[in-house]
DRENMAR-454486 format. One record per residue: residue number from 1; x, y, z of N, C-alpha, C in turn. Coordinates in steps of 0.2 Angstrom, whole numbers, m for minus. Layout:
BEGIN
[pt NUM [X Y Z] [X Y Z] [X Y Z]]
...
end
This chain:
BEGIN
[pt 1 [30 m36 140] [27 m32 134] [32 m26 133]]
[pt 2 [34 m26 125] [36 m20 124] [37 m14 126]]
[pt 3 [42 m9 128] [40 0 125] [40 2 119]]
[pt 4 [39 9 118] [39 12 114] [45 13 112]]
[pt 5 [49 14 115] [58 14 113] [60 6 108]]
[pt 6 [57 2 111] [59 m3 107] [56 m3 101]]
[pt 7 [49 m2 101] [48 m2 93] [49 5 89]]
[pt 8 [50 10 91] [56 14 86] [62 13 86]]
[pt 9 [67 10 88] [72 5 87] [71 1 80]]
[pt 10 [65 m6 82] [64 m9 75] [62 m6 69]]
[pt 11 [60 m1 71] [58 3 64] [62 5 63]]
[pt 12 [67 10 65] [72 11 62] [75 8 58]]
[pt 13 [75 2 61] [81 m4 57] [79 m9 50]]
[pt 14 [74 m6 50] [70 m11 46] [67 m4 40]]
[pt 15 [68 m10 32] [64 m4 26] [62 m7 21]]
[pt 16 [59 m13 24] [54 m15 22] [49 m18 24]]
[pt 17 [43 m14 29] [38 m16 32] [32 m17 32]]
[pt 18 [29 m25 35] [20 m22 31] [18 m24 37]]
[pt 19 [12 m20 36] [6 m20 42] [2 m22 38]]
[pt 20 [m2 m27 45] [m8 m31 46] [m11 m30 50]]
[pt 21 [m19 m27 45] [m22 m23 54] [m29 m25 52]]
[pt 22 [m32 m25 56] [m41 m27 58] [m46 m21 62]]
[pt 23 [m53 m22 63] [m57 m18 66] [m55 m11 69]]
[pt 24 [m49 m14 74] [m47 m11 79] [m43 m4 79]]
[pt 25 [m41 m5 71] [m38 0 68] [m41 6 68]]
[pt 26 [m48 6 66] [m53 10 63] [m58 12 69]]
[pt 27 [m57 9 74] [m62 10 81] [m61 14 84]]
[pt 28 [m54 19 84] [m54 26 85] [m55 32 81]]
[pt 29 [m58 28 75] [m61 34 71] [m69 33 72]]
[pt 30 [m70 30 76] [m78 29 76] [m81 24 76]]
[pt 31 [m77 19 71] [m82 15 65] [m82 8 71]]
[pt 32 [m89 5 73] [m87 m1 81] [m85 m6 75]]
[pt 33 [m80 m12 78] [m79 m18 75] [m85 m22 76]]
[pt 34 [m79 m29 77] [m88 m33 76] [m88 m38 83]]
[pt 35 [m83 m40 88] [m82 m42 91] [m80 m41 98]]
[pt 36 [m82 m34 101] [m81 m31 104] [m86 m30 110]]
[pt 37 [m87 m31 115] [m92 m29 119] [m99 m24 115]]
[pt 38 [m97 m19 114] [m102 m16 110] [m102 m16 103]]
[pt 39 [m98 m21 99] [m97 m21 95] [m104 m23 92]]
[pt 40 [m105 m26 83] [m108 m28 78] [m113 m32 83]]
[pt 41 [m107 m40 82] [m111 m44 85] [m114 m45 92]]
[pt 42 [m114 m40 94] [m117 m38 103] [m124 m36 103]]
[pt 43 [m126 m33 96] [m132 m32 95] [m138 m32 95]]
[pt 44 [m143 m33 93] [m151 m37 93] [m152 m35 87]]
[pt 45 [m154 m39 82] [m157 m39 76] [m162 m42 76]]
[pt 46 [m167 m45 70] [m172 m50 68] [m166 m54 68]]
[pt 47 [m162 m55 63] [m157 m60 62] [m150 m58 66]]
[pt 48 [m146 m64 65] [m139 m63 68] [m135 m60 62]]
[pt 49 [m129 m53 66] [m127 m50 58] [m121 m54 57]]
[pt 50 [m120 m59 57] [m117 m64 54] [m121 m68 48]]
[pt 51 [m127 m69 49] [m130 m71 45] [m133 m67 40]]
[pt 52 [m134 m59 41] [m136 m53 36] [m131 m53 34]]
[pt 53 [m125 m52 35] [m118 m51 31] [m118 m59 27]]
[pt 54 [m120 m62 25] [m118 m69 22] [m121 m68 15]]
[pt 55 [m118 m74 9] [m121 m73 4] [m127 m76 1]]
[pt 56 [m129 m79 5] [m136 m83 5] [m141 m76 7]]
[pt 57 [m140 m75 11] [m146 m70 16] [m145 m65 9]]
[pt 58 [m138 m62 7] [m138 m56 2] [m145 m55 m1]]
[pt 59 [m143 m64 m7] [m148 m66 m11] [m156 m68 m10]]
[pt 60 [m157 m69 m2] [m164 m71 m4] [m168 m67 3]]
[pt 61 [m164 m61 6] [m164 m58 9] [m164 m50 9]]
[pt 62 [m163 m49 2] [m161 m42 0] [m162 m37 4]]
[pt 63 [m168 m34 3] [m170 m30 7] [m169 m28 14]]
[pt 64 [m171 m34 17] [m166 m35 26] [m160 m32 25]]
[pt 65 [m155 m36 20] [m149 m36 21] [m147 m27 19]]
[pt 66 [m148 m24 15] [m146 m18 15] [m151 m13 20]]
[pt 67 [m156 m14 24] [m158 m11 29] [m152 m9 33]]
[pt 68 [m149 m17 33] [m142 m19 40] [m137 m14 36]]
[pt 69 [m136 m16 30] [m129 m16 27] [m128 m5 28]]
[pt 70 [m133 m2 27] [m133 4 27] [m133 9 33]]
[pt 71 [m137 5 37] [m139 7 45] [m131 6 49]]
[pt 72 [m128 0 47] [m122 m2 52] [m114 m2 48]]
[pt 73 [m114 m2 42] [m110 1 39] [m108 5 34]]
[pt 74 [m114 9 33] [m112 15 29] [m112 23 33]]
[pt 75 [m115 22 36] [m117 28 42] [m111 31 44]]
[pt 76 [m106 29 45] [m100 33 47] [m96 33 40]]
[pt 77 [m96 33 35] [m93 32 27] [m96 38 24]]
[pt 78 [m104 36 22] [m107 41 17] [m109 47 22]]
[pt 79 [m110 54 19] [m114 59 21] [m120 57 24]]
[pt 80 [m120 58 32] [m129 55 36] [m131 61 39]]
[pt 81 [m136 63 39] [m137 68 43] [m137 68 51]]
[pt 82 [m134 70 55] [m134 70 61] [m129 65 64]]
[pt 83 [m125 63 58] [m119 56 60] [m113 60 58]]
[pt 84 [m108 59 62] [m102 63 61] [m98 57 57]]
[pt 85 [m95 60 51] [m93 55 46] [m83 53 47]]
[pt 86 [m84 48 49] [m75 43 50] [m70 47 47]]
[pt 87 [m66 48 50] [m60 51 48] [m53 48 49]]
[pt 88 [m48 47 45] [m43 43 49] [m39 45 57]]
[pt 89 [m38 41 61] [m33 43 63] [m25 43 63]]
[pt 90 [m23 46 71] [m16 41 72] [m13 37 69]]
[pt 91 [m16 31 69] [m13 25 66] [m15 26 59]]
[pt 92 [m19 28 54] [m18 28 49] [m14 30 46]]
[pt 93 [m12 40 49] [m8 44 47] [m2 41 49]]
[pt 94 [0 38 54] [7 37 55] [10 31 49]]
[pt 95 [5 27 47] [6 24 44] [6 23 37]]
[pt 96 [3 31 34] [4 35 30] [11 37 28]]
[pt 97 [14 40 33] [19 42 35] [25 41 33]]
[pt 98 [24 33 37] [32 28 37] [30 25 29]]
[pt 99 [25 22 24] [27 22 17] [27 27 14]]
[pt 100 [26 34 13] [29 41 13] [37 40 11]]
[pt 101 [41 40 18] [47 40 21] [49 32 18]]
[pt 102 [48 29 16] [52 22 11] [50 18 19]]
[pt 103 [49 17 23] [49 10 25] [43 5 25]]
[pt 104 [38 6 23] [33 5 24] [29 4 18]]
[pt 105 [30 m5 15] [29 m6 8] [21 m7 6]]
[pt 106 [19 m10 11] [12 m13 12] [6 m12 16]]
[pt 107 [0 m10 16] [m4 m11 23] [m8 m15 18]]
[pt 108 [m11 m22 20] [m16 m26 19] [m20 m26 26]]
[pt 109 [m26 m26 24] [m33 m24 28] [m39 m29 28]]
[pt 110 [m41 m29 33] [m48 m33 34] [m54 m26 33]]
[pt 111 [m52 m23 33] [m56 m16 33] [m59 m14 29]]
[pt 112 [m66 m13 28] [m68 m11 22] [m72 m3 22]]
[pt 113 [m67 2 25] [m70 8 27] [m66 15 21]]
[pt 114 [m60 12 19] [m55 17 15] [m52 21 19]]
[pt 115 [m51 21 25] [m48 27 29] [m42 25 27]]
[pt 116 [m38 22 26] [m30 20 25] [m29 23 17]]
[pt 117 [m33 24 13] [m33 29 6] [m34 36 9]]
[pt 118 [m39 38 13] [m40 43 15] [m35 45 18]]
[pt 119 [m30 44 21] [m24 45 26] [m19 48 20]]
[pt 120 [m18 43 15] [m13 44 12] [m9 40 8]]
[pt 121 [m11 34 12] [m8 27 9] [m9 24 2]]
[pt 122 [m4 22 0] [m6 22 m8] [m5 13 m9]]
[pt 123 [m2 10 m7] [0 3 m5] [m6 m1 0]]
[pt 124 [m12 0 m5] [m16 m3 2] [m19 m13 m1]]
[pt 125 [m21 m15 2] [m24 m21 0] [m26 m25 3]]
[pt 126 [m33 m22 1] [m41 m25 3] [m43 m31 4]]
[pt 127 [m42 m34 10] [m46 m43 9] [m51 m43 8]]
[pt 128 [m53 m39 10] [m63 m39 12] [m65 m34 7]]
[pt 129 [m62 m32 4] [m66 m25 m1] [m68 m21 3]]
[pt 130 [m72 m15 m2] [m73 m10 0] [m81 m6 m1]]
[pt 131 [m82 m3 5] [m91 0 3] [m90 3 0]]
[pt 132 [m85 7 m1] [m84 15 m6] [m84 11 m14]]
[pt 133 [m84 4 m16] [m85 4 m22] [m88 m2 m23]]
[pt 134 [m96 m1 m28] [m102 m4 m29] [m103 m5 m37]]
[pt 135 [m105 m10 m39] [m106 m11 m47] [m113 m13 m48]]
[pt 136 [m115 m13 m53] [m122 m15 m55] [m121 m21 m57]]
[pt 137 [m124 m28 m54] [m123 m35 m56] [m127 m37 m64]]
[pt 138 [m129 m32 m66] [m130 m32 m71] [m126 m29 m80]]
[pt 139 [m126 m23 m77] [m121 m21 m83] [m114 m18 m81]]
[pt 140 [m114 m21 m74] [m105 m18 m71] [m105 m8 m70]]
[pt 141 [m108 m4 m70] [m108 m1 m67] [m105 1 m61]]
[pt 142 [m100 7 m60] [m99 8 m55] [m105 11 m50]]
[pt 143 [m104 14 m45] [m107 19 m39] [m103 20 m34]]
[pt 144 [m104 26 m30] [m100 28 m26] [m107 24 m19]]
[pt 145 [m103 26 m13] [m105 25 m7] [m112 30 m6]]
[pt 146 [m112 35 m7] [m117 41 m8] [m124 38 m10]]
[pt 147 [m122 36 m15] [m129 32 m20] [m131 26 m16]]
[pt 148 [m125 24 m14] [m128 17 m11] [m135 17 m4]]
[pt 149 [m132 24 0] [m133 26 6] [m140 29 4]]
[pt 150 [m140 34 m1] [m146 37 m3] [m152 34 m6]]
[pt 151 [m151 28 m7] [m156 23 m11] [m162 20 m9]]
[pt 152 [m168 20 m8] [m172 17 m5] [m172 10 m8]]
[pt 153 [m172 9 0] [m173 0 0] [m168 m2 m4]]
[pt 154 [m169 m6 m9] [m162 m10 m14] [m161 m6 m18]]
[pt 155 [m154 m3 m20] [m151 0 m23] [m152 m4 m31]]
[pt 156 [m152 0 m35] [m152 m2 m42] [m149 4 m47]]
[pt 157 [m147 1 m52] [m144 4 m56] [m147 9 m59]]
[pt 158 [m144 15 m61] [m148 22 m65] [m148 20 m72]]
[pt 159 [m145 14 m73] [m143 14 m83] [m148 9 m84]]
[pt 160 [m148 1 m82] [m151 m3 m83] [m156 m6 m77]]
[pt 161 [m156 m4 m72] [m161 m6 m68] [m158 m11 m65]]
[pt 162 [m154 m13 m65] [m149 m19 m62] [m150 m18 m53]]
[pt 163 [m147 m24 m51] [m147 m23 m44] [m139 m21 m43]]
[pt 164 [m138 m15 m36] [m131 m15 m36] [m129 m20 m28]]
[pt 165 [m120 m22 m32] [m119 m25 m25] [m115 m22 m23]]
[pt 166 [m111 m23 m14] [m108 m19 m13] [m101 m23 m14]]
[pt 167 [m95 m20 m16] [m86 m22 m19] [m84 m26 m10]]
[pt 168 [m89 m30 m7] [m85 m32 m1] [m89 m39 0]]
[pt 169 [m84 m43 2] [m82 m51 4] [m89 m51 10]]
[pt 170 [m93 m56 6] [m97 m58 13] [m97 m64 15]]
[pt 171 [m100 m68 23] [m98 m70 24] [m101 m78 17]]
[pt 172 [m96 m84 16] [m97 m88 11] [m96 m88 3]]
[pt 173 [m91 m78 4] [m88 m80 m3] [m83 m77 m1]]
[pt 174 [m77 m80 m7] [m71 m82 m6] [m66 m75 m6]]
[pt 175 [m62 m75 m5] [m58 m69 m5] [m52 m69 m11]]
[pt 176 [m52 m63 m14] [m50 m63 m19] [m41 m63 m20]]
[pt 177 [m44 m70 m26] [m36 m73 m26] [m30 m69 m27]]
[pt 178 [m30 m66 m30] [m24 m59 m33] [m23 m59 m27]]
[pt 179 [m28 m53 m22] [m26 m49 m17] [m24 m52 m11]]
[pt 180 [m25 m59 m12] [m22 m63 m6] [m14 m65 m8]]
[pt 181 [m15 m67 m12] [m8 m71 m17] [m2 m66 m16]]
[pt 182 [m5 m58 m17] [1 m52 m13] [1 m52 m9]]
[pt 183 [m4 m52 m6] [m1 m50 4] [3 m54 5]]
[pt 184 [2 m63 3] [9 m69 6] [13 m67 4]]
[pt 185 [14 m63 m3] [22 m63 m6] [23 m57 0]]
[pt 186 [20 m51 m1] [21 m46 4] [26 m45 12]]
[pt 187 [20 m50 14] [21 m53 21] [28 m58 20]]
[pt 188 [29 m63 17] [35 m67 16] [43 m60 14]]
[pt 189 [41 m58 10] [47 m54 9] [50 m47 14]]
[pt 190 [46 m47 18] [44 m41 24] [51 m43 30]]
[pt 191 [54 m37 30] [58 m39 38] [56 m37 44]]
[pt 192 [50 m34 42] [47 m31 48] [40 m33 47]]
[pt 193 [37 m36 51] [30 m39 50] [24 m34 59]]
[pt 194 [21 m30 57] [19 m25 63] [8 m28 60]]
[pt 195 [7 m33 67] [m1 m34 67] [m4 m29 70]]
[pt 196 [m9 m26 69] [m13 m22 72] [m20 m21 72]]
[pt 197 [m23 m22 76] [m31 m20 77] [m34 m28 76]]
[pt 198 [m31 m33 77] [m36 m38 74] [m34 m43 80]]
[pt 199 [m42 m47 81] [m41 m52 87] [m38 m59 83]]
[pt 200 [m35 m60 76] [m32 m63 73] [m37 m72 72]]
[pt 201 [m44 m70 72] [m47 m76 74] [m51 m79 65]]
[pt 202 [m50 m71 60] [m54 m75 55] [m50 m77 50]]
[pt 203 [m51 m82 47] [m48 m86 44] [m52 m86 37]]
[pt 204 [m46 m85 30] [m40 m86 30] [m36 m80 30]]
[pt 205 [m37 m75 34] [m33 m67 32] [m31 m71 41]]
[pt 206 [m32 m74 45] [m28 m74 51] [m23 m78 51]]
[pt 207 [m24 m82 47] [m18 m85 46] [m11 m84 42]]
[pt 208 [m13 m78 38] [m7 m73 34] [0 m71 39]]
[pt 209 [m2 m73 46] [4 m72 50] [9 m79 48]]
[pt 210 [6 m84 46] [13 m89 46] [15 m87 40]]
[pt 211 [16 m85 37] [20 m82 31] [25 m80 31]]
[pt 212 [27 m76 38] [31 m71 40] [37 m75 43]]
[pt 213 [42 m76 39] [50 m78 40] [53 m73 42]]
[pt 214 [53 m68 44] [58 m61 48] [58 m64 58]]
[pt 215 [63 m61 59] [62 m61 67] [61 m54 70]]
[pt 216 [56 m51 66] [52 m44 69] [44 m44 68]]
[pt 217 [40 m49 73] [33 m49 71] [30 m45 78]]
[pt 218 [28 m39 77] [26 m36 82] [17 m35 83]]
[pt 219 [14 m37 88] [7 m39 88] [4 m31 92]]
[pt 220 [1 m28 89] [m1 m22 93] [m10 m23 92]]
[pt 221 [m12 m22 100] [m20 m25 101] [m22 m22 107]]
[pt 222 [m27 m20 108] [m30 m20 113] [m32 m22 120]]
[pt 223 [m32 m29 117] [m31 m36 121] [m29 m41 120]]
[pt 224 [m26 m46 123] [m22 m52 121] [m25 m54 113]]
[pt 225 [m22 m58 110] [m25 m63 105] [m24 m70 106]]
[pt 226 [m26 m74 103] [m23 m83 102] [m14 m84 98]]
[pt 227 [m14 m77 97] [m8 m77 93] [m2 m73 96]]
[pt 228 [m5 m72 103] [4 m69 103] [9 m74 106]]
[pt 229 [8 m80 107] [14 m84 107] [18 m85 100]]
[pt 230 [16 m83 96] [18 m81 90] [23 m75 90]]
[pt 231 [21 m70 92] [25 m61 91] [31 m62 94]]
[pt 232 [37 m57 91] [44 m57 94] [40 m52 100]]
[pt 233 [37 m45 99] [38 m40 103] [28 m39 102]]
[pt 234 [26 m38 108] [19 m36 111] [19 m31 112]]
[pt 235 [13 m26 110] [10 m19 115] [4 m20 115]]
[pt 236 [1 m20 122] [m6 m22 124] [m8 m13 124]]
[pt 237 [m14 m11 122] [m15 m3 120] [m20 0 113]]
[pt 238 [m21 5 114] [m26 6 108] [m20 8 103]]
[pt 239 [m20 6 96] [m14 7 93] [m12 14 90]]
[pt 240 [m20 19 89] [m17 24 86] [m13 30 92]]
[pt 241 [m14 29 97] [m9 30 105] [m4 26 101]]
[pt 242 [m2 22 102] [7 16 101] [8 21 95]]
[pt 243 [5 20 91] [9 22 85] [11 30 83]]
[pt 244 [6 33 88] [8 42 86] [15 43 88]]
[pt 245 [17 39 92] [21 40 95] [28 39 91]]
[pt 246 [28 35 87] [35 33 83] [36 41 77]]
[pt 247 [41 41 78] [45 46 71] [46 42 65]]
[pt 248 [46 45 61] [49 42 54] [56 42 54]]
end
């Protein structure tokens, strides 16, 4: 395994960087993943939230589904009384930081919380969308996260009555081609390729690792993955610790 002197080294040397980061990024601002001993899926529901997050359940489950979808992922996002609301860390701001300072071209995300906006990141790109932005399936209206959060039972639109959805990927629909289409070119033109936070298992945002033709693929995680025979250079550790640590 890595130190931390070797991966300020590669960054130094490197100025065009993208990161690839999952759950794990975000689990030290509060927000649990989904895989994780006490994560999502570790839960007790009526149903499995594998199956509320999907698009079948969306549709003939509505009600259920935004119970779950409000309860377990907007509570740290929108204003909750008694819930202290997600803020970026470490790893966001450092990563803020280094595209700030030219090296750091890209963050693409499985995350759909906006802390990497909130930090400061302007290069972001959403596999999974995002809770902070909602439309009315009916007339396209926007909504903020607020509205979604405040709404009893199914949210609908104030102008036509419409039902609103939320702007994120569930499980059975497909990921939006643009934003996939850049992250390859992204990840292909990168000579520094830094994974973080993600146990590299969903597909197809997991497989955005073979795209990476550089001999700088740095796996930063918690715990092993299925993918570090892949990484030039490992740090087993919570990332926003690994990362506070590097300078620009």
């Amino acid at each position: 395994m890595a130190d931390i002197a070797k991966l300020q080294e590669l960054i130094d040397g490197s100025d065009n960087i993208v990161f690839f980061g999952g759950a794990g990024v975000s689990t030290e601002s509060g927000i649990k993943d989904f895989r994780s001993v006490d994560g999502l899926y570790s839960q007790h529901y009526d149903y499995p939230p594998e199956m509320m997050l999907s698009h079948t359940f969306y549709v003939q489950h509505k009600k259920e589904f935004f119970r779950f979808y409000k309860d377990k992922l907007l509570s740290k996002t929108a204003d909750v009384p008694g819930e202290e609301k997600a803020l970026p860390n470490a790893a966001h701001k450092k990563l803020a930081e280094l595209e700030q300072c030219g090296k750091l071209k890209a963050v693409i995300t499985q995350n759909i919380d906006g802390l990497h906006q909130m930090a400061g990141s302007k290069k972001v790109l959403e596999l999974h969308g995002s809770v902070l932005r909602n439309y009315c399936e009916k007339c396209g209206k926007s909504f903020d996260v607020q509205y979604m959060y405040d709404s009893e039972e199914i949210p609908v639109c104030d102008q036509c009555g419409g039902d609103i959805k939320p702007d994120v990927v569930l499980y059975e629909e497909g990921l939006d081609q643009g934003i996939l289409q850049e992250s390859i070119q992204r990840i292909r033109e990168a000579d520094m390729l830094i994974i973080g936070g993600t146990s590299l298992v969903v597909y197809p945002a997991a497989g955005l690792i073979d795209y990476y033709r550089g001999k700088k693929l740095v796996l930063i995680n918690r715990d092993a993955t299925a993918r570090d025979g892949a990484a030039d250079y490992i740090f087993h550790g919570n990332i926003g610790e690994i990362l506070g640590q590097i300078r620009c």
